[in-house]
LOLO-371594 format. One record per residue: residue number from 1; residue in three letters; z, y negated, x of N, C-alpha, C, O in turn. Coordinates in steps of 0.1 Angstrom, whole numbers. Last residue first. Layout:
<pts>
> NUM,ALA,Z,Y,X,Z,Y,X,Z,Y,X,Z,Y,X
...
</pts>
This chain:
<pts>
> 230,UNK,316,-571,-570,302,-558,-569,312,-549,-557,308,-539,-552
> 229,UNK,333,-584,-598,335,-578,-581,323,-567,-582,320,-558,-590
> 228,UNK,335,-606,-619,331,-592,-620,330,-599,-605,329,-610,-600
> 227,UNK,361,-616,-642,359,-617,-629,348,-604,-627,351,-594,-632
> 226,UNK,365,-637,-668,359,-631,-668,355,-629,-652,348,-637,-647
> 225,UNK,393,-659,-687,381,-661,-672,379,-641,-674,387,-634,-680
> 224,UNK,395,-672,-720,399,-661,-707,390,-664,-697,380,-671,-699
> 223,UNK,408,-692,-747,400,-692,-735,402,-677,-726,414,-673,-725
> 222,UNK,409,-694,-786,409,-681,-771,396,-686,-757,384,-685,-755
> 221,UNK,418,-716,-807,410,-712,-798,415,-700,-789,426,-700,-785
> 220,UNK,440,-691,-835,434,-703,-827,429,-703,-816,431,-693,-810
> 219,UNK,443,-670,-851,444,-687,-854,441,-694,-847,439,-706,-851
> 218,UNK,422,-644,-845,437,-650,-846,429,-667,-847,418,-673,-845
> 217,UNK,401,-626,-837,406,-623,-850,423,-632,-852,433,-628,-859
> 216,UNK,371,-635,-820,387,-640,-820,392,-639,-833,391,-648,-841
> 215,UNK,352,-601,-806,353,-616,-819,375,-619,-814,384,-612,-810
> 214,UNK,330,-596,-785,343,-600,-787,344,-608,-797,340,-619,-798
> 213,UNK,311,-564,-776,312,-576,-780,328,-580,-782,337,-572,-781
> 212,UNK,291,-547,-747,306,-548,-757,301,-559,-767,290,-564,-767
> 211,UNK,276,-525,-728,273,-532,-737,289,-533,-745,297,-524,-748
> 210,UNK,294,-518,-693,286,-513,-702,285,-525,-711,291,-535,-707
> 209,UNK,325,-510,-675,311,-517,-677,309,-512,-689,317,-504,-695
> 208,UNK,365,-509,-687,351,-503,-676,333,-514,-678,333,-525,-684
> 207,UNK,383,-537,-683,378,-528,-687,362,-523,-677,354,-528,-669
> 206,UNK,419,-548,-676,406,-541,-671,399,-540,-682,406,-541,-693
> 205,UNK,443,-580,-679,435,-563,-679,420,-561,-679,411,-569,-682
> 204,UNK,465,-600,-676,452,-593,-672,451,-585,-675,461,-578,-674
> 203,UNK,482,-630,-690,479,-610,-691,468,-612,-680,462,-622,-676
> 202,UNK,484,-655,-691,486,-649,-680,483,-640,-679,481,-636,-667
> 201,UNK,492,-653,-726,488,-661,-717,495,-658,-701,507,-658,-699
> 200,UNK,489,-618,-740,500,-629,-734,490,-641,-722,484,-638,-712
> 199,UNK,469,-602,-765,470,-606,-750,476,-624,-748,471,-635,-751
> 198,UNK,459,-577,-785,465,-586,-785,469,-590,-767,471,-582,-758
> 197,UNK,432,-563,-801,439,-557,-791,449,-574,-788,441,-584,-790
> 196,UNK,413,-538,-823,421,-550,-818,434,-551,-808,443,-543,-806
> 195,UNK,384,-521,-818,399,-518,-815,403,-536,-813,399,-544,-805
> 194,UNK,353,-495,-822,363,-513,-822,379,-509,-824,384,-498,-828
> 193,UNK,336,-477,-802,346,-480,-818,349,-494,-811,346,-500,-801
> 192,UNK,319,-468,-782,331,-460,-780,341,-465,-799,349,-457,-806
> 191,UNK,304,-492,-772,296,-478,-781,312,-465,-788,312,-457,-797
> 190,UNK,328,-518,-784,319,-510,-778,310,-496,-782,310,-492,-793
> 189,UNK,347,-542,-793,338,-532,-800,326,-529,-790,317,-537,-789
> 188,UNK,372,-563,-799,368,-552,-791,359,-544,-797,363,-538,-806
> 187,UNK,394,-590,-815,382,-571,-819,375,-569,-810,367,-578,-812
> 186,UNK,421,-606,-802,407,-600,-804,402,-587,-806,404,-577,-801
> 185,UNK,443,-627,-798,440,-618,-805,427,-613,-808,423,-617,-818
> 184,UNK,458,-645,-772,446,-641,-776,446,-632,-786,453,-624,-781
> 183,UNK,470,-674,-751,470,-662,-760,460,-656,-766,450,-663,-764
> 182,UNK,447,-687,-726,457,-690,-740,462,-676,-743,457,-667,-736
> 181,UNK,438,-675,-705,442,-686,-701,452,-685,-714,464,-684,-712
> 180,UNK,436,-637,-690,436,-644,-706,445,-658,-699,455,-657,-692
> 179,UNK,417,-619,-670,422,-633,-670,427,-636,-682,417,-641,-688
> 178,UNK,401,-595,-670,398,-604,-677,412,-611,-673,420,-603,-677
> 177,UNK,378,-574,-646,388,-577,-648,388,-589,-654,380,-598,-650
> 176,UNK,351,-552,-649,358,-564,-649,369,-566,-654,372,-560,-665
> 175,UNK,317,-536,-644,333,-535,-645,341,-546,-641,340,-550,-630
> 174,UNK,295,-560,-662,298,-550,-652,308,-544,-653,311,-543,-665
> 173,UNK,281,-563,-693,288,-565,-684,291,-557,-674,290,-545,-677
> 172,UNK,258,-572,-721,261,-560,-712,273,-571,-704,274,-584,-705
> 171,UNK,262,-578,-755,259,-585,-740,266,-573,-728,277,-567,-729
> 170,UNK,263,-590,-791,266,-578,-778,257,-581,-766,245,-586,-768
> 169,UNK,281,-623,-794,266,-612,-801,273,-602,-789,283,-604,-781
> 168,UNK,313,-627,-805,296,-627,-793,290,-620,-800,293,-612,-809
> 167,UNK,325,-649,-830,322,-633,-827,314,-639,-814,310,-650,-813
> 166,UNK,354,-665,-846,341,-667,-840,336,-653,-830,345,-648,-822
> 165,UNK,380,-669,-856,370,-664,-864,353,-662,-855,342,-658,-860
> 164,UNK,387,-698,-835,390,-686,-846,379,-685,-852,371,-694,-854
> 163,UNK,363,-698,-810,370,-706,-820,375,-695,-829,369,-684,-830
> 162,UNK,363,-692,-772,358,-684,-786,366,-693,-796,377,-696,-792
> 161,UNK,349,-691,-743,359,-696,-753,356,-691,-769,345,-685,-773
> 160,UNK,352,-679,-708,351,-677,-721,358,-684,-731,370,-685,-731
> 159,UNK,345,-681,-676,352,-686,-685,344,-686,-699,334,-692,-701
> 158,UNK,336,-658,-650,328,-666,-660,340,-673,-673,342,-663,-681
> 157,UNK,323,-654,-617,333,-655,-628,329,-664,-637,322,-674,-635
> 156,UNK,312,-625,-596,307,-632,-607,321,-639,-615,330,-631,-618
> 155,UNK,305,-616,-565,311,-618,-577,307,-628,-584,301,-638,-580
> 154,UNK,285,-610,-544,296,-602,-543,307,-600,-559,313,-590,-563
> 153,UNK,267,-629,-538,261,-617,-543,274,-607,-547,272,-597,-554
> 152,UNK,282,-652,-566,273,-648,-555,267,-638,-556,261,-634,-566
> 151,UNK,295,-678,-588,285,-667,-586,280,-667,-569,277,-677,-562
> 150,UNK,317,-693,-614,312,-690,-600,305,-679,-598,308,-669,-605
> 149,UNK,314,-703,-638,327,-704,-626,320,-707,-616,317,-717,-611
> 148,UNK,290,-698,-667,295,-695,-649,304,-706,-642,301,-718,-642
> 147,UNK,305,-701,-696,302,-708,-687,304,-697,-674,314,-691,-671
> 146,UNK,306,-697,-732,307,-693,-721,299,-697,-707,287,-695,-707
> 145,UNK,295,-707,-759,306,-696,-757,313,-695,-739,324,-692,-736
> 144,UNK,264,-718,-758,278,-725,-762,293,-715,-762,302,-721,-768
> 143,UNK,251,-697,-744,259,-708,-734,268,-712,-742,280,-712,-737
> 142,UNK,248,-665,-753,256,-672,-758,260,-687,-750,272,-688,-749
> 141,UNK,231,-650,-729,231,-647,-747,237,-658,-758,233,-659,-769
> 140,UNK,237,-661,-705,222,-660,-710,223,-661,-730,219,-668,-739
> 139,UNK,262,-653,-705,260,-666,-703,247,-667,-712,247,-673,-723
> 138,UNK,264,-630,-707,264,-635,-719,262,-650,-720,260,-657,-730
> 137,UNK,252,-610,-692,250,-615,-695,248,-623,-706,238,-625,-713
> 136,UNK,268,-593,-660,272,-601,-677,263,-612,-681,265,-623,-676
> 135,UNK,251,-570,-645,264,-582,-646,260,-588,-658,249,-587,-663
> 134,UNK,249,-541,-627,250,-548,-638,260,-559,-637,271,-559,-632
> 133,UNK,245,-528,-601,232,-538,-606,234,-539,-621,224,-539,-628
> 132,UNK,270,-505,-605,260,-515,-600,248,-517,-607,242,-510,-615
> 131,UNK,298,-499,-617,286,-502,-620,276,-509,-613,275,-521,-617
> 130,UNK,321,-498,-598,316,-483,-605,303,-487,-612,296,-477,-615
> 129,UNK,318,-522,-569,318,-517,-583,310,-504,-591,298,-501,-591
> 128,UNK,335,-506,-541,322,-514,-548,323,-510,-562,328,-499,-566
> 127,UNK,369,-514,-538,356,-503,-538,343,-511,-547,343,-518,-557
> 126,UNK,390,-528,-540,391,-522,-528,380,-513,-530,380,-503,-522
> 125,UNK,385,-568,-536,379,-557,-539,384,-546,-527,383,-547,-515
> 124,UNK,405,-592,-554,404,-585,-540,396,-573,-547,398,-569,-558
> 123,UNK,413,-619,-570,406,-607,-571,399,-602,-559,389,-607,-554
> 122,UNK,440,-643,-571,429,-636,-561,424,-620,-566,432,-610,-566
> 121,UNK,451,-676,-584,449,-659,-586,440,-654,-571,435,-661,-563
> 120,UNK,472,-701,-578,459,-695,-582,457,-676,-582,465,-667,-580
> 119,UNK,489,-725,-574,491,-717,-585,477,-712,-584,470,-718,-591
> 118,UNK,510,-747,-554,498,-746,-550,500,-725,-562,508,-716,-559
> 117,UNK,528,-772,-565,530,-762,-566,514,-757,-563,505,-762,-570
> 116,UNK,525,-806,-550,527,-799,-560,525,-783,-555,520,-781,-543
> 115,UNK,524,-818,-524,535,-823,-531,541,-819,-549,550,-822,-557
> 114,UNK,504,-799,-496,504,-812,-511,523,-810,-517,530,-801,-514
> 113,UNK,504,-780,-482,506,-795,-478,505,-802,-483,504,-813,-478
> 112,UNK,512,-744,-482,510,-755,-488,511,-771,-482,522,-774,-476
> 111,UNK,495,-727,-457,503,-733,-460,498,-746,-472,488,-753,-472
> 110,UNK,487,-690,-453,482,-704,-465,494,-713,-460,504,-707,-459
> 109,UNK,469,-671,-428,476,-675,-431,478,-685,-445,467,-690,-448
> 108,UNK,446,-642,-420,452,-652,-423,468,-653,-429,475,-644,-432
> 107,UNK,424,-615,-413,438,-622,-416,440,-635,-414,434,-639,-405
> 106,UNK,399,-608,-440,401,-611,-429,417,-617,-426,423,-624,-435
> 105,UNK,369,-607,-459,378,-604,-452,386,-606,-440,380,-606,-429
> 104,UNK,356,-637,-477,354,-621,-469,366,-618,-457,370,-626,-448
> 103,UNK,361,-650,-505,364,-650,-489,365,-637,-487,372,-628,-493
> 102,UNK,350,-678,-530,347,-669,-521,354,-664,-506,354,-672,-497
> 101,UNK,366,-697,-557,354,-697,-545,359,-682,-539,369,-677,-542
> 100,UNK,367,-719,-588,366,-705,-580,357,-704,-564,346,-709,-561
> 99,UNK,382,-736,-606,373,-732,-597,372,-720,-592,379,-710,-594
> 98,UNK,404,-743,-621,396,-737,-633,379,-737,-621,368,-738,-626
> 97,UNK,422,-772,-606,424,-760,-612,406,-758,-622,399,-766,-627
> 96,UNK,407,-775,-576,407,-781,-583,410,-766,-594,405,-754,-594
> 95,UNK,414,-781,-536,407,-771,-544,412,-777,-556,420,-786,-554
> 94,UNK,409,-784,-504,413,-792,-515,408,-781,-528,397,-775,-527
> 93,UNK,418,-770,-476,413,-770,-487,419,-774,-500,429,-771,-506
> 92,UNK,416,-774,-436,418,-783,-456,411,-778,-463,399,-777,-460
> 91,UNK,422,-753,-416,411,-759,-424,417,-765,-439,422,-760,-449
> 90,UNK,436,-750,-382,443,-749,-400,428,-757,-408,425,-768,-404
> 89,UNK,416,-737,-357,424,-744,-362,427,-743,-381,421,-737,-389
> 88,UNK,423,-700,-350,410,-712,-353,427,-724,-354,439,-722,-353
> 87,UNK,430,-673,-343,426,-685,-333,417,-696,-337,407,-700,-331
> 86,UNK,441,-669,-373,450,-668,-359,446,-673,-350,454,-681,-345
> 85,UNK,439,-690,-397,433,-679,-392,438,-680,-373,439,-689,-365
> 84,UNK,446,-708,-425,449,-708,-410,447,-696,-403,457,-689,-405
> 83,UNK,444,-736,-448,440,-721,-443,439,-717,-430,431,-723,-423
> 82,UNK,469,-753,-466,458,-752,-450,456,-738,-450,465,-729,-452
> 81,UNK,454,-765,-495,468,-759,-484,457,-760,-472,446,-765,-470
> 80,UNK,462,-788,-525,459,-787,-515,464,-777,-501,475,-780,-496
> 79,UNK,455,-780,-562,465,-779,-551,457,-783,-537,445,-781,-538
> 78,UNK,457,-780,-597,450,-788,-581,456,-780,-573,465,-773,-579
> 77,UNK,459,-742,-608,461,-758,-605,452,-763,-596,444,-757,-588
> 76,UNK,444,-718,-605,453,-721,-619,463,-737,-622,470,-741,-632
> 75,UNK,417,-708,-592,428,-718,-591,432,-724,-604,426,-731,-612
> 74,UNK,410,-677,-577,404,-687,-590,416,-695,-590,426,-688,-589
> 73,UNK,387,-661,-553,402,-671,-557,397,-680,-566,387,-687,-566
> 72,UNK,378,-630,-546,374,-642,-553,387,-649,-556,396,-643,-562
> 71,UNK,373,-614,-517,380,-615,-524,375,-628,-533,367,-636,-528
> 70,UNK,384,-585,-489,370,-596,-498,376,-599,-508,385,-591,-511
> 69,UNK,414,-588,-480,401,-585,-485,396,-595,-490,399,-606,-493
> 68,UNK,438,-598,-452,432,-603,-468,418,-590,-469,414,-584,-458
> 67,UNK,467,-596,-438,456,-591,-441,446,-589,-455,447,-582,-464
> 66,UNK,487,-627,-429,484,-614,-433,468,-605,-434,458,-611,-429
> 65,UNK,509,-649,-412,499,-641,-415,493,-629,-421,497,-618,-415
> 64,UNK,530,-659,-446,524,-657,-432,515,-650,-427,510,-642,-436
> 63,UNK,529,-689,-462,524,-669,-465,524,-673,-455,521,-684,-451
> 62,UNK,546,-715,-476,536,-704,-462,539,-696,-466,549,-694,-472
> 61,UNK,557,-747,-487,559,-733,-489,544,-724,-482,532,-727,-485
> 60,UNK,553,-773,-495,553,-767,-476,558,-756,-477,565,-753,-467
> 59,UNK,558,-768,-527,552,-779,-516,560,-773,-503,572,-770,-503
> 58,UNK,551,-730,-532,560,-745,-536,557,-755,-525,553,-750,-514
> 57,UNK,533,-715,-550,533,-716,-530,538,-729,-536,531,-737,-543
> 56,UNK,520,-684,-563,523,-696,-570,533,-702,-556,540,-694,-551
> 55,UNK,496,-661,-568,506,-667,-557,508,-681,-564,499,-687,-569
> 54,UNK,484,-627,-583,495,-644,-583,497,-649,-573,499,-640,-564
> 53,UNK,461,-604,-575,473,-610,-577,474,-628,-578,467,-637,-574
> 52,UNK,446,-574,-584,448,-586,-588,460,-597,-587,467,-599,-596
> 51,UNK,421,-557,-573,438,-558,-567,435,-572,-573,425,-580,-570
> 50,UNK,398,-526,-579,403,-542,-577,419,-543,-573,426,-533,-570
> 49,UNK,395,-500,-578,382,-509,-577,394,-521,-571,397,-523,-559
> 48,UNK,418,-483,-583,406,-480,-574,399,-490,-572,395,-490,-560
> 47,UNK,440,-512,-591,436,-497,-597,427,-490,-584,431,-493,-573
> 46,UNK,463,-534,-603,463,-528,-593,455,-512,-597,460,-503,-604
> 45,UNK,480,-563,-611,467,-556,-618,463,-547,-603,460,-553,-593
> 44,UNK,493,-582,-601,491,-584,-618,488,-572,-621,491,-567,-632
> 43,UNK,516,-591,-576,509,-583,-579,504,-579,-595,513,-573,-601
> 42,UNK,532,-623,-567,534,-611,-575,522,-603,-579,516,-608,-589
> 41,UNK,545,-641,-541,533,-633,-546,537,-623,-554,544,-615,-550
> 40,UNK,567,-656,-539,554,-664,-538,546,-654,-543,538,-659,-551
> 39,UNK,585,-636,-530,588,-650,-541,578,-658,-543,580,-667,-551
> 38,UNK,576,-619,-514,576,-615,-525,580,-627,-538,578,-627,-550
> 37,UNK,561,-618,-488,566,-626,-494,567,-623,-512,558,-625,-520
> 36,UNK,559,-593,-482,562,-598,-469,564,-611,-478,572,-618,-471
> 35,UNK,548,-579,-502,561,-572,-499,567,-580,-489,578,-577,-486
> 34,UNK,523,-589,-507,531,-591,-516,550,-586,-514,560,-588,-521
> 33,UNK,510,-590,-485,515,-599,-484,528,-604,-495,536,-613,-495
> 32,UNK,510,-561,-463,506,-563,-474,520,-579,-477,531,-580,-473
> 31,UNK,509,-563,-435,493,-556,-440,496,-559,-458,487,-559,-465
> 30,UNK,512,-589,-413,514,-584,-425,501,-571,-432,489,-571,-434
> 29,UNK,516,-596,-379,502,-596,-391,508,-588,-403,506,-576,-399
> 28,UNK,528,-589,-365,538,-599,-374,524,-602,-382,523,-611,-391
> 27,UNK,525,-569,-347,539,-566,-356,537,-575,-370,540,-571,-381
> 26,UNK,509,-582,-327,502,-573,-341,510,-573,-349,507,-577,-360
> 25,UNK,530,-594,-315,523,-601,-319,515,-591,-333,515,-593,-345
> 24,UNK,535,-565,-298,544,-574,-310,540,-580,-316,542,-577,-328
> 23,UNK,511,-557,-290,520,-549,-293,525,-557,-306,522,-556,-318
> 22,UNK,508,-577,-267,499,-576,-280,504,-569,-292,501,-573,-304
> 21,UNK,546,-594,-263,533,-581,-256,519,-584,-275,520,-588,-286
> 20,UNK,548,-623,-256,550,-611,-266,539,-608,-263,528,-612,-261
> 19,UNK,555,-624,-221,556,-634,-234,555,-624,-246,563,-614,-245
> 18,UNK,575,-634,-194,571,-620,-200,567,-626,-216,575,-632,-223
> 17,UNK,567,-645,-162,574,-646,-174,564,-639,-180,553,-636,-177
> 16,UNK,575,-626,-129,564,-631,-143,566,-633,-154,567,-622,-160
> 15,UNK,600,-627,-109,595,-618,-120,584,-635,-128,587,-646,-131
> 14,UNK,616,-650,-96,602,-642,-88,589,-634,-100,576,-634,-100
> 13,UNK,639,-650,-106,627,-663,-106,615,-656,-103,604,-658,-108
> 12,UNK,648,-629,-96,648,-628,-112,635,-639,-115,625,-637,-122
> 11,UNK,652,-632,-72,647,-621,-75,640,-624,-92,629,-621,-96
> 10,UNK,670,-652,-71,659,-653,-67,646,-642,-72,634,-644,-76
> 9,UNK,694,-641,-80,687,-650,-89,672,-657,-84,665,-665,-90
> 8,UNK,696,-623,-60,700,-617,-71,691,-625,-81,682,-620,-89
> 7,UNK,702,-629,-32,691,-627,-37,686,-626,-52,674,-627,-55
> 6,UNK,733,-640,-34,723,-652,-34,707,-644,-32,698,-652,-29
> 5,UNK,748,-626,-43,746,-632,-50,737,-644,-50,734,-653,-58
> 4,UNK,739,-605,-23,736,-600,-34,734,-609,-44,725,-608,-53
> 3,UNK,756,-615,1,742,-617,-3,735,-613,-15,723,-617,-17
> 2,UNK,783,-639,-11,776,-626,-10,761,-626,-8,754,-634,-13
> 1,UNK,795,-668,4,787,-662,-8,781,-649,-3,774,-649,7
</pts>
């Protein structure tokens, strides 16, 4: 036997197993989750202030790791996943559709571990809200119309119902993004005019702050969620 062939594989033994440099490992943090899983996440609503998206996560269906913002998650079913952050352990979250909760930045992971379709939204903030120290108070103005979700210092969500034919009084609000649950046909009326404006169960759209009102000019009940992001 050659000597070559008998230093050769010693030599190799000798070397330090080589694992994924930091380098690579960063590789696989995602900066945006909607392009790194695109069958699970679809992007609703995208401007200066906010980022609105879908994830609808089939049973033991994962996002991998990625890069989250501050953010409010509103759940459009039960679902149960694991939340998984690169050196922690996976945390249960049981969550219930028409909730809402809170999460400050940071990368992660979701796996689903329930046996249904894990269906919620996420309102991501990319700039403090163009209105501050205003938020909606229609709760105050109107309870039978409208319920707090959820509330901190960061955001506010508020589910709206309205019967055909049924108006708000006028009620200030922040800048906000609207959720429509049902269909919707509604009058719109700010310092700016009234305007009817029609909206697909699922739609989203914006509007800026200030004093508004909402009447339901169609046939039948109008639920929406109401997201304000400071």
């Amino acid at each position: 036997m050659s000597l070559v062939k008998v230093v050769l594989p010693i030599l190799l033994l000798s070397l330090p197993a080589c694992g994924p440099t930091e380098e690579t490992a960063a590789a696989r943090i995602h900066d945006d989750i909607a392009i790194a899983s695109p069958d699970l996440v679809k992007v609703l609503l995208d401007n200066d202030h906010l980022t609105v998206t879908r994830f609808t996560i089939p049973p033991q269906g994962e996002l991998p790791l990625h890069k989250g913002q501050d953010r409010v998650v509103y759940s459009l079913s039960d679902y149960r996943v694991h939340y998984i952050t690169p050196n922690g352990d996976p945390v249960l979250n049981d969550l219930k559709k028409g909730t809402a909760h809170w999460h400050s930045a940071g990368v992660h992971a979701v796996r689903n571990v329930a046996a249904t379709t894990a269906d919620y939204l996420t309102v991501a903030r990319k700039a403090f809200n163009p209105t501050p120290g205003v938020t909606s108070d229609l709760v105050e103005q109107a309870p039978n119309q409208a319920k707090v979700v959820f509330e901190n210092e960061s955001a506010k969500v508020i589910e709206v119902t309205l019967e055909p034919g049924e108006r708000q009084r006028p009620h200030q609000a922040a800048a906000r993004v609207v959720y429509s649950i049902t269909p919707a046909k509604l009058k719109y009326t700010d310092p700016s005019g009234t305007a009817e404006t029609e909206h697909a169960a699922g739609e989203v759209h914006y509007h800026a702050g200030g004093e508004h009102r909402v009447q339901n000019v169609g046939s039948g009940q109008v639920r929406y969620v109401v997201f304000e992001v400071m």
